[in-house]
N, C-alpha and C positions, 0 to 999 in steps of 0.2 A: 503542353496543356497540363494543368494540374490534377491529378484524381482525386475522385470522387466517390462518395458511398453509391450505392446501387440502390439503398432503400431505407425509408426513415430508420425500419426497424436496424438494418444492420447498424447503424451508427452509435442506436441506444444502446442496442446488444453489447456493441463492443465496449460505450462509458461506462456501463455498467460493468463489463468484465474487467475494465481498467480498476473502477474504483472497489470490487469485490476481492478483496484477497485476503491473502491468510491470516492478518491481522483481526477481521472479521470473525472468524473462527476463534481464535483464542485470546480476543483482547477484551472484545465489546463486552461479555458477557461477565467476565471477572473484573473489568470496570465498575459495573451496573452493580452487581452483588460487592464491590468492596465502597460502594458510594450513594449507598443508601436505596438498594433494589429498583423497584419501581420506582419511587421518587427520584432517580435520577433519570427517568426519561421526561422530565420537565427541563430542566438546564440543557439535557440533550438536543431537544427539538426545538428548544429557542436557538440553541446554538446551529442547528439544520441550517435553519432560516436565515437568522442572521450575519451569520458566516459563510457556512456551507455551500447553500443555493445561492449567493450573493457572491461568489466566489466563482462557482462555476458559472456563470452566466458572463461573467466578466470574463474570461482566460475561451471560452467557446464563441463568445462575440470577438476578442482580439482577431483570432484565428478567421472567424469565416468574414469582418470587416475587410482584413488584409491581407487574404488570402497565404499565411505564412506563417511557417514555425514560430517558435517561441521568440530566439533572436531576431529572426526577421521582424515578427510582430512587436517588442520590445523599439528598435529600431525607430518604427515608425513615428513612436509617443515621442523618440528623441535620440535623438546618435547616443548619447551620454547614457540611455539605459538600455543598450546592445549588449551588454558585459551580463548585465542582470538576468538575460533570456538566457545566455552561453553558461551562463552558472546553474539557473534551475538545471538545463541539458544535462553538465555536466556531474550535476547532484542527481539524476535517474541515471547514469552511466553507474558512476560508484554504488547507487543499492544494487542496479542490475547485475555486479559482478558478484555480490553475495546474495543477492533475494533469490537467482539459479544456484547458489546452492543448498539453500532450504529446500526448497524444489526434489532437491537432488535428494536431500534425506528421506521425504516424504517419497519418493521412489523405491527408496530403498525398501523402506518400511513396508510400500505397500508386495514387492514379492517377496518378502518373510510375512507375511500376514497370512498367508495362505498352512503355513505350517503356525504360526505361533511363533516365530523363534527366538524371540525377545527372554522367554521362558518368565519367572517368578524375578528375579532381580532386573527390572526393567531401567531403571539408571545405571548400574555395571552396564549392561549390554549396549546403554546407548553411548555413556564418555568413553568404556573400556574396547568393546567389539567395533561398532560403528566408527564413531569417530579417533579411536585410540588417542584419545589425549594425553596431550604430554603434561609436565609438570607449570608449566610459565609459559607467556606470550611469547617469549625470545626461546624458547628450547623446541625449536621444531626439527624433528627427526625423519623425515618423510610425509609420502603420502598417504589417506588412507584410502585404498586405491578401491574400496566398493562408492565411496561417495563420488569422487572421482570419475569414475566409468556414467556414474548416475550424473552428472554435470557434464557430460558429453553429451550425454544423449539430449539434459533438457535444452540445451545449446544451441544443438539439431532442430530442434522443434521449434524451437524461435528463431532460428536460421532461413526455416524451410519457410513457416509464418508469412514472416517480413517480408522475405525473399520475392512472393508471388506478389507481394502489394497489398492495394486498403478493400478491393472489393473480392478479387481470389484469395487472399490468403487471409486477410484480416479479418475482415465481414463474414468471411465464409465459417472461417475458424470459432467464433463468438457464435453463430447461429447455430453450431452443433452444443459447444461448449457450455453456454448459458442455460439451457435448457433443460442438458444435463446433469450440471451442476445445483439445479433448483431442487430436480427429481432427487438427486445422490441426498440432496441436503432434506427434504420432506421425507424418504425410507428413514435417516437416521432419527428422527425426529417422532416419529410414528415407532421405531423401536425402541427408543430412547423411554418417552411416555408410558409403555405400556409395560415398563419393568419394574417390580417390587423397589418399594421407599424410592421413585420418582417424584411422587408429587417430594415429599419432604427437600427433594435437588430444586426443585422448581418454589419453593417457598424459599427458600434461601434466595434463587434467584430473581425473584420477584417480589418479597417482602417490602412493601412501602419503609420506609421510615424517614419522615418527611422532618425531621426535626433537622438531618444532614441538608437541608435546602439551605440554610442560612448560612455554611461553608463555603467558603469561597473558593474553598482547594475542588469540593466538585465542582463548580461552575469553570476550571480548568481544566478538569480532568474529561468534562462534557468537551468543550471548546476545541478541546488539544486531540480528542478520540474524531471530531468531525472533521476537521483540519487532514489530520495522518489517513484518514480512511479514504476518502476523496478522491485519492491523488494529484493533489492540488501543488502547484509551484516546482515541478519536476517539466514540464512545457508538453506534458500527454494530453491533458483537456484543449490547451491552444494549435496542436497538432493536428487533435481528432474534427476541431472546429473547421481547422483551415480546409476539411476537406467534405464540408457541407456544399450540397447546392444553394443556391442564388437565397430562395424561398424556402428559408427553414424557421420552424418557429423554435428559437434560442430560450425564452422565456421559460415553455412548456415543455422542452428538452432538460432542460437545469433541473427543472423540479421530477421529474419522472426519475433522471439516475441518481438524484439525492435522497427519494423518499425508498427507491427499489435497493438502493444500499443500507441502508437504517432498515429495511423491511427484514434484508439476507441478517442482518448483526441479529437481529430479534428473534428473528427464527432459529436459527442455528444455537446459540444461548439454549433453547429448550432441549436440545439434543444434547450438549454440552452436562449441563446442569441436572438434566432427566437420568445421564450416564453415572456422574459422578453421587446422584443420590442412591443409585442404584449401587455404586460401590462402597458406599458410607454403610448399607444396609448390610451388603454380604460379607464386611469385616466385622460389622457391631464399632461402628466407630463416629461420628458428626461429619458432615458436609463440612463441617470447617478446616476439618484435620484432612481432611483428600482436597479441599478445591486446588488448583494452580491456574496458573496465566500463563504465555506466552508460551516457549519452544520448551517448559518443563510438562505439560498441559500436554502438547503433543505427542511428546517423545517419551513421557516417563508415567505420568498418572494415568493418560488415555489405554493409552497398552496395559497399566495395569488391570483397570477396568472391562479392558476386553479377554480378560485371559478369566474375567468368572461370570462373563456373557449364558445365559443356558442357549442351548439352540443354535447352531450353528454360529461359533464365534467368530471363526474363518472369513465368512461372507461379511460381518458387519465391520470387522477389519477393516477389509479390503476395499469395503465403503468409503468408510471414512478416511484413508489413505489415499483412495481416489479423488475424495472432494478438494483434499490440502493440493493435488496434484494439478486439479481444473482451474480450482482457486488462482494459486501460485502463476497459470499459465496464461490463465486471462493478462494478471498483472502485468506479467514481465517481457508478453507482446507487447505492450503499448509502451513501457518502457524505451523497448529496445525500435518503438518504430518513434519514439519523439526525439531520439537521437540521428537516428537514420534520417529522419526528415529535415531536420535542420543541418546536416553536413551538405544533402540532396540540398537545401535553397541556399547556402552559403558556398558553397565549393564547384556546386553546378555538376554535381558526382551524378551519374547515372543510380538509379536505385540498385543494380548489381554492385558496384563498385560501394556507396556508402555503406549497408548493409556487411556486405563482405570483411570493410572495415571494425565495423564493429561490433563484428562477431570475431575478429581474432584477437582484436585488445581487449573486446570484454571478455574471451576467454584464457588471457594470459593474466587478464585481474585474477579472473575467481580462481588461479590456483592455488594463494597463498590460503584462502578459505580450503580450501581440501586436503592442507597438511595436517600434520599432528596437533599443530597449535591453530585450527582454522578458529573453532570458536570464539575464541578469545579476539583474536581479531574482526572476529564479523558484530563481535558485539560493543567493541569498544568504537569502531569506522561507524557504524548503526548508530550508536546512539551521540554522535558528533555528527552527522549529517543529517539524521533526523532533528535531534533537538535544539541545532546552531546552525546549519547548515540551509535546510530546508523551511525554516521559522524564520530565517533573516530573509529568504530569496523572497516569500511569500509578503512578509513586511515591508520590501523595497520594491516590490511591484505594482502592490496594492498605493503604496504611496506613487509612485510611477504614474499609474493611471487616473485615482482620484486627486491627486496635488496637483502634476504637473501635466497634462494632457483635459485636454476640454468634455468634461463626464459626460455632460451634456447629449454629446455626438454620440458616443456609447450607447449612451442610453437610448436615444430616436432609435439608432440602427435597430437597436434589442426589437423595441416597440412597432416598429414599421412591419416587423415580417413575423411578428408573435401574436397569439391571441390575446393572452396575459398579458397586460399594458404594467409597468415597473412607474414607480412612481416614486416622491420625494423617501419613503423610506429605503430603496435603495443606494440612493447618494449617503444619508442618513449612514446608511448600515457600514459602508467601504469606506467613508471618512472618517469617522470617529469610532464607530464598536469593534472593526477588525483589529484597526492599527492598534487600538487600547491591548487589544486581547493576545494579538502577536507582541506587541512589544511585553507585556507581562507573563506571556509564554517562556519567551529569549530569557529576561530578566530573571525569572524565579531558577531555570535553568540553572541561569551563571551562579546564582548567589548559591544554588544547593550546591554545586561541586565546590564550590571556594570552602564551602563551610566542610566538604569529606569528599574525598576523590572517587569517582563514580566506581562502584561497586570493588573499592579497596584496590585498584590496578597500579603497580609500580607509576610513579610520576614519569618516565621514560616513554612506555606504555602509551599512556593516556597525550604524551606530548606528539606521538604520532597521528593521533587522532587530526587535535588540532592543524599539523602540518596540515596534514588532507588536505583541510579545508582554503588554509591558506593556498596551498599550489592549485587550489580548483579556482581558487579566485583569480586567481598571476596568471591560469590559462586562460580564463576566461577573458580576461583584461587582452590579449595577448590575440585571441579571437577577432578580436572588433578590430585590428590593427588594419587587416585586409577589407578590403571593400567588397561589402557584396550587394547582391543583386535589392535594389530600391524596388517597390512594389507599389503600383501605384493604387 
């Protein structure tokens, strides 16, 4: 018999700690301020809507329709897109083997935060101390063995997770973590605020300028943030679905973990923003010249920020180091249980035995992230499975489902056991505005690297990237060969 959640709330808990990760933290917020502040929460939450919630409602109904992972569920719409489930899988395998080791950074960080020890030059200590980087992708000289030790343990903890299953380990795990993670993120947020030249962080991050609406690069850059945040075309939503009961409302489920995810990016932003205005103040300098995004943001501006904290810097540290760490963990459970589940209905593996598996491949992945030259490659693998990888799976699903498979049926299912009845603009939204928006996602992609190789990376480099993807395709093709279990 298949498991099952124990309770609505554990299910939400966990979509929601699926789609809440560290992206969240350091993406939303320097989106919103680099794309016309406030005015980009207009493209934003059309993009919710039309994509988003329309997205998950789909990949949560596959799942509790037919009771089966991603492949499996893929399967059903048609033998011919089994490969496509096997590939999303296979594309939450490869983040999973580097998303633990960001993880693992933010571990690091968080026991040096208790002293400081980042000290005054906080980029030295992170390329130089931290990760000791080396000169080039191909010059890897070891390992660097604190990130390392820290990629054991989060390993561990997604081991143990998975390990107990969807209503001990999973559900359980999210109803501590969520809650937590709300609390960690509201103290930062309340300290953040109430510190000299805040608001001026929060005007930056919130300044309308509504003139950026008729860009069309925001109206991507909205699409591509609700898309990536989601966790959507990785087979975690269709995983989490398949293990609803009978009577679940899909409708009112979709909409609760897409508005509670855009709630976490909003909020967080103010702590974010409130921090960095607060550091614009104490050097005499603009919020323009400190903002950053992503693992610079984390690793380098934030610390510097905390090191001219008044009042006990230590503790807000170690906050914030803890949220990246909740964050991170919610994620890369669900990760590592949409893989685990589809080996468990494909191979007929016992949940010990699937699990087990992959937890020692995904941890023979992540060690080339933990060398000298991890970064380099967690960022070039990143952004070929994010931007090509992940935007193709979601493109050939969505076509999958609205093309070739009767919407129709879908949609009854949604409607019969939801309050929220889905109506012609959901057909609407998955035949024409997704596929537009994935296929000009992919597109702008390819033409921006043709035009300059992603972040100047030796052509060699960057051609590993691609491999990736191809061998993820050839295994996934390679998957469907064996017969598995039909699901009625």
């Amino acid at each position: 018999m298949r498991e099952s959640w124990a309770s609505r709330a554990g299910f939400v808990l966990a979509a929601i700690g699926s789609a809440i990760g560290l992206g969240n933290i350091w993406r939303f917020s320097y989106l919103a301020h680099a794309n016309g502040g406030g005015a980009f929460l207009i493209p934003y939450f059309i993009a919710l809507f039309v994509t988003g919630i329309s997205l998950l409602m789909v990949e949560f109904a596959l799942g509790h329709k037919f009771k089966a992972s991603a492949p499996m569920a893929m399967r059903q719409i048609g033998r011919k897109f089994e490969w496509v489930g096997w590939w999303a899988v296979l594309s939450a395998f490869i983040i999973t083997t580097y998303y633990v080791v960001v993880i693992g950074w933010a571990l690091v960080y968080f026991t040096k935060s208790f002293t400081l020890a980042w000290g005054a030059d906080t980029k030295s200590y992170f390329f130089g101390n931290v990760l000791q980087l080396s000169d080039s992708p191909w010059a890897i000289s070891g390992f660097a063995i604190e990130v390392l030790t820290a990629v054991v343990i989060i390993w561990l903890i997604n081991w143990f997770v998975v390990f107990r299953g969807v209503k001990k380990g999973i559900e359980k795990a999210n109803l501590i973590m969520m809650p937590l993670l709300w609390i960690l993120a509201i103290i930062l947020v309340i300290r953040a605020i109430t510190l000299p030249g805040a608001l001026d962080g929060l005007e930056w991050y919130l300044r309308p300028d509504f003139s950026k609406i008729g860009d069309y690069k925001i109206w991507i850059a909205a699409f591509g943030q609700i898309f990536f945040s989601l966790s959507l075309a990785m087979g975690i939503m269709i995983a989490y679905g398949s293990y609803l009961p009978e009577k679940s409302d899909i409708a009112n489920n979709s909409f609760i973990v897409g508005l509670a995810d855009s709630a976490f990016s909003f909020l967080i932003g103010f702590a974010v923003f409130g921090t960095l205005g607060y550091m614009a103040f104490a050097t005499q300098t603009s919020v323009q010249e400190v903002v950053a995004g992503g693992v610079g943001l984390a690793f380098i501006v934030f610390p510097q920020a905390l090191n001219l904290i008044p009042g006990l810097p230590q503790l807000v540290a170690a906050i914030f180091f803890l949220t990246l760490i909740v964050a991170g963990l919610s994620s890369s459970i669900s990760l590592v249980e949409s893989i685990t589940s589809s080996l468990m209905d494909k191979f007929k593996l016992s949940r010990t035995k699937a699990v087990n598996t992959v937890f020692v491949l995904g941890f023979l992945g992540s060690l080339v992230f933990t060398t000298t030259a991890g970064i380099y490659w967690l960022d070039i693998i990143d952004h070929f499975i994010n931007y090509y990888g992940l935007v193709l799976v979601a493109l050939l699903e969505v076509v999958a489902v609205a093309w070739f498979f009767k919407l129709s049926s879908l949609k009854e299912h949604i409607n019969a056991i939801s309050d929220i009845k889905i109506g012609r603009w959901w057909d609407w939204a998955l035949k024409y505005a997704t596929v537009l928006v994935l296929a000009v996602l992919l597109l702008l992609d390819i033409w921006g690297n043709l035009q300059k190789p992603y972040e100047g990376y030796p052509i060699d480099a960057l051609a590993t990237g691609i491999l990736v993807i191809i061998v993820g395709m050839l295994v996934s093709a390679l998957l469907t060969l064996r017969r598995g279990k039909d699901v009625a």
